[in-house]
C-alpha positions in Angstrom: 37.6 -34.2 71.3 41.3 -35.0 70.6 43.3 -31.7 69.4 44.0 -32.6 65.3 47.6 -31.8 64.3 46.9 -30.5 61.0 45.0 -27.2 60.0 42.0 -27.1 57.8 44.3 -25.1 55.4 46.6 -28.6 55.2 43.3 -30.5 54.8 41.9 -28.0 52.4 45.5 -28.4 50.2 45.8 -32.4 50.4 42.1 -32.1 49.4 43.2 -29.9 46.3 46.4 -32.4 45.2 43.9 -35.7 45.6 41.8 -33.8 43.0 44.5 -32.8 40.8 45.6 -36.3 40.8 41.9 -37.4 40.0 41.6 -35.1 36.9 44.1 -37.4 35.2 43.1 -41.1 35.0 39.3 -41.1 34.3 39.0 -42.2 30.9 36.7 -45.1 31.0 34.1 -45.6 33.2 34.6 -49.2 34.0 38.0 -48.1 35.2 36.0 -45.7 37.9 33.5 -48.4 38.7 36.8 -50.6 39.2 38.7 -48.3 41.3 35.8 -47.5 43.5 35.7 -51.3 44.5 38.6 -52.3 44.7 38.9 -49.2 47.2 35.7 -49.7 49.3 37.0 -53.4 49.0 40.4 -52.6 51.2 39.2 -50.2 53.1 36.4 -52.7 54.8 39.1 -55.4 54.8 41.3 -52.6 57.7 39.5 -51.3 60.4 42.5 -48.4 60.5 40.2 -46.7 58.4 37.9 -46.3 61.1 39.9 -44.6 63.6 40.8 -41.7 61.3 38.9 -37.9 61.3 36.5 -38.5 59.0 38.0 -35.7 56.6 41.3 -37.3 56.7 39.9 -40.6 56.0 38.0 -39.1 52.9 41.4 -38.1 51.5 43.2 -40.7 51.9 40.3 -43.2 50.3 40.2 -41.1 47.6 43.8 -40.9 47.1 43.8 -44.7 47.2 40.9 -44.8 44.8 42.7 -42.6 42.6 46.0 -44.7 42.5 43.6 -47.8 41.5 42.2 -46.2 38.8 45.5 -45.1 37.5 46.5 -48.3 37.6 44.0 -49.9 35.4 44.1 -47.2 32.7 48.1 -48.2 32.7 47.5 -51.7 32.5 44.4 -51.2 30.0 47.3 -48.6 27.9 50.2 -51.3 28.1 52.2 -48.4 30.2 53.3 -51.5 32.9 56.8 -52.9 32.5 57.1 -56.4 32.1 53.4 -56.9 30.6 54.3 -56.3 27.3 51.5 -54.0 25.1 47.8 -55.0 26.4 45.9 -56.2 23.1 42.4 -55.3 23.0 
C-alpha cells in the first residue's frame, strides 16, 4: 500500500469543514436531489475519481456536492450577478 501524505487528523478536519459547509445550503430538497446528481453525474464522466483513497475521494465529492447545491439555492434566491432576481 502506497504511504498517504496526509494524517487521519487532516482527513478527520477536511471531513469537519465539508460538513460545516453542508449545514448551510440545504433548504429545499430538490436542491439536494439536484446537487447529488449533478455530482454523481461529473464524477462518472472522470475516472480521476477513481484513483483517489477512498476517504479522500468521499471529501472531495461531497465538497463538490455541496458547492452544487449552494449553487442552486443562489440561483433559486436571485444571489447570482447578472441574472437579475429569479421570479417564482
Amino acid at each position: 500500500m502506497a504511504e498517504e501524505s496526509y494524517t487521519r487528523d487532516d482527513l478527520a478536519a477536511w471531513e469537519r469543514s465539508v460538513d460545516v459547509l453542508r449545514g448551510g445550503p440545504r433548504e429545499d430538497a430538490s436542491d439536494a436531489r439536484a446537487a447529488y446528481e449533478a455530482t454523481a453525474n461529473l464524477c462518472s464522466a472522470w475516472g480521476g475519481w477513481m484513483d483517489m483513497p477512498g476517504a479522500i475521494s468521499n471529501v472531495v465529492h461531497r465538497a463538490v456536492e455541496t458547492g452544487y447545491a449552494q449553487a442552486l439555492a443562489d440561483v433559486r434566491d436571485g444571489r447570482v450577478a447578472g441574472l437579475g432576481v429569479v421570479e417564482d
